[in-house]
Each structure stands twice: as C-alpha cells, then as structure tokens.
C-alpha positions as CSV (number, residue, x, y, z in Angstrom):
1,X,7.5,17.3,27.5
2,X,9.7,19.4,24.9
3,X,9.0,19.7,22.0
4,X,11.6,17.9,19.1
5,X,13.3,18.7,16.0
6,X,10.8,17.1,14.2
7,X,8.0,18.9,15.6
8,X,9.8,22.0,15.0
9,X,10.0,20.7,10.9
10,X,6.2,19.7,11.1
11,X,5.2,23.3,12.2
12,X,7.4,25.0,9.2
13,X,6.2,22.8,6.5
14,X,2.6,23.0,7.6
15,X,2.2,27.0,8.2
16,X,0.1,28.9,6.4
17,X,-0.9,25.4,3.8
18,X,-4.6,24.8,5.0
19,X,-6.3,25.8,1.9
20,X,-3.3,23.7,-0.3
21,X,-3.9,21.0,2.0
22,X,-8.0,21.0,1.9
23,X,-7.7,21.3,-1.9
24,X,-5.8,18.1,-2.3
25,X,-5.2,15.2,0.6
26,X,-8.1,16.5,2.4
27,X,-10.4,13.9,1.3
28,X,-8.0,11.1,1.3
29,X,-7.5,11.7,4.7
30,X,-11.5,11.9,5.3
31,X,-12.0,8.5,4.3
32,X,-11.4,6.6,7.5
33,X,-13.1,9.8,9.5
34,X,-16.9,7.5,10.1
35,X,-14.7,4.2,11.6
36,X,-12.7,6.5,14.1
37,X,-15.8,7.7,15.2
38,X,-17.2,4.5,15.6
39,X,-13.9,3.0,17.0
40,X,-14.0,5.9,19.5
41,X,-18.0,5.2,20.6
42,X,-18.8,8.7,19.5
43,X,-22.8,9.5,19.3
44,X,-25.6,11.7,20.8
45,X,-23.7,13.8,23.8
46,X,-20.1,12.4,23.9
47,X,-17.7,14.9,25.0
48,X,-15.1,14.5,22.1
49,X,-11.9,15.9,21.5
50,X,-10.5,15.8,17.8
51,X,-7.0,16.2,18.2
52,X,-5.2,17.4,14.6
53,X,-8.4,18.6,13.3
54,X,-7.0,20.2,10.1
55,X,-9.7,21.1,8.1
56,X,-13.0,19.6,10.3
57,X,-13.8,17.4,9.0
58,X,-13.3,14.7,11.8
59,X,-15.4,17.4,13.8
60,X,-18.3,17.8,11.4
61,X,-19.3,14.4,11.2
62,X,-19.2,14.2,15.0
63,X,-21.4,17.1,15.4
64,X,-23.7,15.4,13.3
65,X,-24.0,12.5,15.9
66,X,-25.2,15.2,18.7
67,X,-21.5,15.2,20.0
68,X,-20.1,17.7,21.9
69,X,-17.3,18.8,19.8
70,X,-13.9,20.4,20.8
71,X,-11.4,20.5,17.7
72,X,-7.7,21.6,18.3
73,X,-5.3,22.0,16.1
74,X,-1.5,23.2,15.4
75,X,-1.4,24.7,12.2
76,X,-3.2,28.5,12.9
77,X,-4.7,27.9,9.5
78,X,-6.2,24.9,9.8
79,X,-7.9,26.5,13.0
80,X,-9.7,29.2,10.9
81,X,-10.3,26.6,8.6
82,X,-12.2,24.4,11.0
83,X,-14.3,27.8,12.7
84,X,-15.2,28.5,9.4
85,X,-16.8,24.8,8.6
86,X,-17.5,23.8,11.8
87,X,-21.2,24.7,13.3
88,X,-21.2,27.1,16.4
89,X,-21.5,25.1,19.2
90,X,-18.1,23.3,18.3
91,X,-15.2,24.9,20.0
92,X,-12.2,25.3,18.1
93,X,-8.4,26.3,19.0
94,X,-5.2,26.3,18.9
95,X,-3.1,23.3,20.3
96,X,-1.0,21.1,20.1
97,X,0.4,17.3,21.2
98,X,2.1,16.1,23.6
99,X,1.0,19.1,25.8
100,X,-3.3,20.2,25.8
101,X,-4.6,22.9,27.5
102,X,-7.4,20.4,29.4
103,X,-8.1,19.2,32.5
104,X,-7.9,15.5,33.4
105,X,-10.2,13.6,32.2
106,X,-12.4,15.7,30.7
107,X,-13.0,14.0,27.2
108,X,-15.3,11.1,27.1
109,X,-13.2,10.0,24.2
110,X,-10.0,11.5,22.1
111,X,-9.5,10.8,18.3
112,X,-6.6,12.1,16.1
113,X,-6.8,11.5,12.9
114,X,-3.3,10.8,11.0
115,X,-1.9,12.8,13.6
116,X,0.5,11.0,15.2
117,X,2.7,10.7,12.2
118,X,3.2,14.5,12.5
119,X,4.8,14.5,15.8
120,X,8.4,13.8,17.2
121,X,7.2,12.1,20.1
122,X,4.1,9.4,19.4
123,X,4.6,7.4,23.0
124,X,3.7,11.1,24.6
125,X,1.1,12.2,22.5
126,X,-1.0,8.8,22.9
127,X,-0.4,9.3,26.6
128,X,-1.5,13.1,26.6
129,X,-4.4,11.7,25.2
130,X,-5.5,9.1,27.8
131,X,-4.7,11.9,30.3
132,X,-7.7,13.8,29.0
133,X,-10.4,11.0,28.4
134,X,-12.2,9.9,31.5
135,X,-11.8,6.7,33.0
136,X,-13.6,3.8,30.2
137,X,-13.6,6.5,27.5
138,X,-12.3,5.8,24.1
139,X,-9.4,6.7,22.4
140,X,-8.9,6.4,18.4
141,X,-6.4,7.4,16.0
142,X,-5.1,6.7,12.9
143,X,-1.5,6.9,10.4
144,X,-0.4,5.6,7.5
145,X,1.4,2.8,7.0
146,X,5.0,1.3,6.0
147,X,5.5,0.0,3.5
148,X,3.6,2.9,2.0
149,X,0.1,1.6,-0.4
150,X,0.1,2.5,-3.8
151,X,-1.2,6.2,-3.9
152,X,1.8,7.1,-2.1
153,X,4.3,5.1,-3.7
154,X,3.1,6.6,-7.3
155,X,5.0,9.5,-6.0
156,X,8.1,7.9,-5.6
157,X,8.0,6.3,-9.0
158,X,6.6,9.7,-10.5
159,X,9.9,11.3,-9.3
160,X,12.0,8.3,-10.5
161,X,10.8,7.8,-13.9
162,X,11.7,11.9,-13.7
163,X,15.4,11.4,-13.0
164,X,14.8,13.8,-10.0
165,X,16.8,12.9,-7.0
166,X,15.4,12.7,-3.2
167,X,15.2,15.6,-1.0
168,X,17.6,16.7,1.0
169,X,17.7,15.1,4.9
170,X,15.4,16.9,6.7
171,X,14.7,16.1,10.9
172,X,12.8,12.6,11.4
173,X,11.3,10.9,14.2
174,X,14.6,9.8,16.9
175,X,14.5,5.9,16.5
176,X,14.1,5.4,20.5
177,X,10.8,7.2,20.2
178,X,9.3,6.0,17.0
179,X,7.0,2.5,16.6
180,X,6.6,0.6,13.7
181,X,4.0,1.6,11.3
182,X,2.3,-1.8,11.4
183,X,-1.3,-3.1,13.3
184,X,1.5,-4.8,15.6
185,X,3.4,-1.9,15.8
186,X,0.8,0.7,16.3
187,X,-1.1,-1.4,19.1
188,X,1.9,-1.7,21.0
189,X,2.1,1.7,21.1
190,X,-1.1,2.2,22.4
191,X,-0.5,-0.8,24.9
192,X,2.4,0.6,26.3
193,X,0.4,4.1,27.3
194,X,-1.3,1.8,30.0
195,X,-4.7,1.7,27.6
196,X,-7.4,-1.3,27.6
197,X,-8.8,-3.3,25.6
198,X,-6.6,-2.4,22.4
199,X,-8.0,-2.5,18.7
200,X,-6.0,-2.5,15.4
201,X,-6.5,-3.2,12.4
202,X,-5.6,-2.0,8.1
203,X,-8.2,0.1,6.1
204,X,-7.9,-0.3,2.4
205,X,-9.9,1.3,0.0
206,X,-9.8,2.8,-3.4
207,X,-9.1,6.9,-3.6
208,X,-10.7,8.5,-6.4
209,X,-9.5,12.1,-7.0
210,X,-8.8,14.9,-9.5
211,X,-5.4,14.2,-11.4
212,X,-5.1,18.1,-10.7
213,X,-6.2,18.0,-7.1
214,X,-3.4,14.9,-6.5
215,X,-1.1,17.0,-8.4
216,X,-1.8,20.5,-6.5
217,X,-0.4,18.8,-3.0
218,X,2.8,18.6,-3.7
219,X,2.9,21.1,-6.0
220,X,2.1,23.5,-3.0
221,X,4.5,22.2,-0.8
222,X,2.2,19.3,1.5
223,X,3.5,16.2,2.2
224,X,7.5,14.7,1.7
225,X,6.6,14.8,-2.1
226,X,6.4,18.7,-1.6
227,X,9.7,19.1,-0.3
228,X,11.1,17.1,-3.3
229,X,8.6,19.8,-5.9
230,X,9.7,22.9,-4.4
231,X,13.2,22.4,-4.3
232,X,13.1,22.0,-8.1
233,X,13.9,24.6,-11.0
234,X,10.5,24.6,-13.4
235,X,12.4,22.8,-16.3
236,X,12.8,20.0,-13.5
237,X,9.5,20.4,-12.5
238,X,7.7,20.3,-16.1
239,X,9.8,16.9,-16.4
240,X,8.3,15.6,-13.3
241,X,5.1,17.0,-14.3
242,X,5.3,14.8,-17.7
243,X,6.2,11.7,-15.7
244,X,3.2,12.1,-13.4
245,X,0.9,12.4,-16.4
246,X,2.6,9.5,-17.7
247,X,2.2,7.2,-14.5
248,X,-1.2,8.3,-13.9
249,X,-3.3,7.6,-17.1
250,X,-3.0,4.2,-16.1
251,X,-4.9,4.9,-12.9
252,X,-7.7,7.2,-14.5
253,X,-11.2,6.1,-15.2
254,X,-13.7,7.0,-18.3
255,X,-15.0,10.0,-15.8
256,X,-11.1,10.9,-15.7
257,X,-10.5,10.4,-12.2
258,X,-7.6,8.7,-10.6
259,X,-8.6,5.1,-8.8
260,X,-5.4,4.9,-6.2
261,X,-5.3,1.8,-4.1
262,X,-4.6,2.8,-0.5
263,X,-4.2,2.0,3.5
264,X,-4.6,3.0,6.8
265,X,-3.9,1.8,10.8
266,X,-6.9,2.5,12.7
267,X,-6.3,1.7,16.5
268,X,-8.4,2.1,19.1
269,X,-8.6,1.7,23.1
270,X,-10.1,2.2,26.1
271,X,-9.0,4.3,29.2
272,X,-8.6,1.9,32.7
C-alpha cells in the first residue's frame, strides 16, 4: 500500500507544527476523546492502539482506565510530544497508516482520532486497522464533517469578509478512494472493511477557546486556513486579522472566550 500525493501533502504541512498545533486545535479535537474510548470498549487492561495520536491526549485518558497504551503517530513531533505527556508504561512511536509495524491481531481495539481525514487512502487505513485488533475487538475513529459546522466555516467567512482569495490547489483525496463525510458515508466505509456491528453517529457541542489560541492555528500554518495565512503579505494578513476580530465578537462571551458551535462523525465497529 503506497503511499499518495496527499499523504505526501499531509506530511509537509504537519512537520515540525506539534507545539502550533497543541496550542490551538488541540482541545477542539480533545472533545470527542471520552466517547471514542467508550465507542472502542476501552477500560482496565485493554490492549489499545491510538493511531494519530498527535499530542496524547487520546492516550492519557486511556491510561487512566488501566489501559495498555501504544500511541503512534506520523508527525516526529507530535511523537516527542506524546513521550513527554504520556506516563511511562505507554509506548510511543513513529508510524504511520495504511502500513503499522504490528503483528496481526494484536490490539484488543484501534481508535484514531480525526485521523482519517489526513490520509490519501481511508478504505486502507480502516482496513490496516482491523488487521491489528483481535477477533471481537473494537475499532473507533473519528473526522469532521461536510458540510463543515460553524467553527470552521467562520474561517471561510473571516477570509471573505477580508477580500482574500482561496489558496492555491494543493493534492486532495483521489475521488475513487474518498467516502462521504456523512454518518452514512463514514459507516459505509467502515462496512465495507469487512467490520461488525457498525456504529455512527454526529457529535455537536459548543467549543469554547481563546480568540488568540483560534487565531494562533492558522496563523502558524495548521489546518487549510493556514495555507490561505501563510501565503499572505502582512498588509493582507492584518486585513484578515481585522475581519476575524470583527466576525468573532459576536461569538465571545462576558469571560471573552469564543462559544463556536461544532461537529463530529464518531463510528465505531467490531472485528468478525
């Protein structure tokens, strides 16, 4: 299993960003973490495997259950992000779907946390993953969904009310390889991989962050609104920088966070 264009994208724009990433989407990300675990029957002794582990914390909260933790990721950065988080017992390394360096079957369950969105290939990385969880383990991921919720599309509008123009094409997921990011489309996805027993369903909830920790994500690069921030000169990105103030206030509370209405797919399965 090769690895595509896309992945090949995914691996540039994500080097060397842990710390930009951990100080902005971080916890948006974190918010479904306790549901995949749950989805995924993770407690006292389960072998897991958290596949995309970025910055642990997937992997924290599953050593908390008395889980035995390995945590791979990609992205060499989010690995020494994760060893220095994680407690010692959880192993942590380098790797990477549609191709991990584990036996068959080892797992007692998988989980990969808006993972699949980052790779060219999602019918071969759900199938990697039933290839490492034992038979009637439990496999669990996440993605966002399309059409996007709110706290992404302010980003969209933020660059629109800016006059700033999209960024230039950049490799995508090939069409006869991607699903559609819906609860029909990501349990067909999962039903197709020869799983059991297939779960899916939306997440909403309300994400309450720093205006300067939303900002600081894009404005490092993470994320398709940081290709559209670091192409731009800084008179461009001061405009878009007065249009995200703008946009926001509307959003921010008398503590001066933002409140940003979101989603997620969580799907789950079992292995026959």
């Amino acid at each position: 299993m090769a690895t595509t264009a896309f992945d090949e994208h995914e691996r540039r724009r994500w080097a060397g960003r842990a710390a930009a990433f951990d100080g902005s989407f971080a916890l948006l990300c974190a918010h479904p973490a306790r549901s995949l675990l749950d989805a995924a029957g993770v407690g006292v002794g389960s072998r897991l495997l958290d596949v995309g582990t970025g910055s642990g914390t997937v992997a924290a909260l599953a050593c908390a259950r008395g889980a035995c933790v390995v945590a791979v990721d990609a992205e060499p950065s989010m690995v020494d992000l994760a060893r220095r988080r994680l407690p010692d017992a959880a192993q942590v390394r380098l790797a990477a779907l549609p191709r991990l360096p584990f036996d068959t079957g080892r797992f007692d369950a998988a989980v990969a946390n808006f993972v699949i969105n980052h790779v060219g290939d999602p019918a071969a990385a759900i199938t990697e993953l039933r290839r490492v969880v034992r038979s009637a383990g439990r496999i669990a991921v996440t993605t966002w969904p399309h059409p996007p919720p709110q706290a992404q599309r302010l980003w969209g509008e933020v660059f629109a009310a800016a006059g700033v123009a999209p960024a230039a094409p950049v490799p995508t997921v090939d069409p006869d390889r991607n699903f559609p990011r819906t609860v029909q489309g990501l349990a067909g996805l999962l039903d197709a991989a020869g799983l059991a027993d297939v779960r899916c369903a939306t997440i909403t909830w309300v994400h309450r962050t720093d205006p300067e920790a939303w900002w600081s994500g894009p404005a490092n690069g993470i994320s398709g609104p940081g290709l559209v921030m670091e192409a731009q000169p800084p008179a461009v990105l001061a405009r878009i920088r007065a249009a995200y103030d703008e946009l926001t206030a509307a959003y921010r509370g008398a503590d001066g966070l933002l409140a940003l209405p979101t989603a997620a797919l969580l799907a789950s399965a079992s292995v026959p």
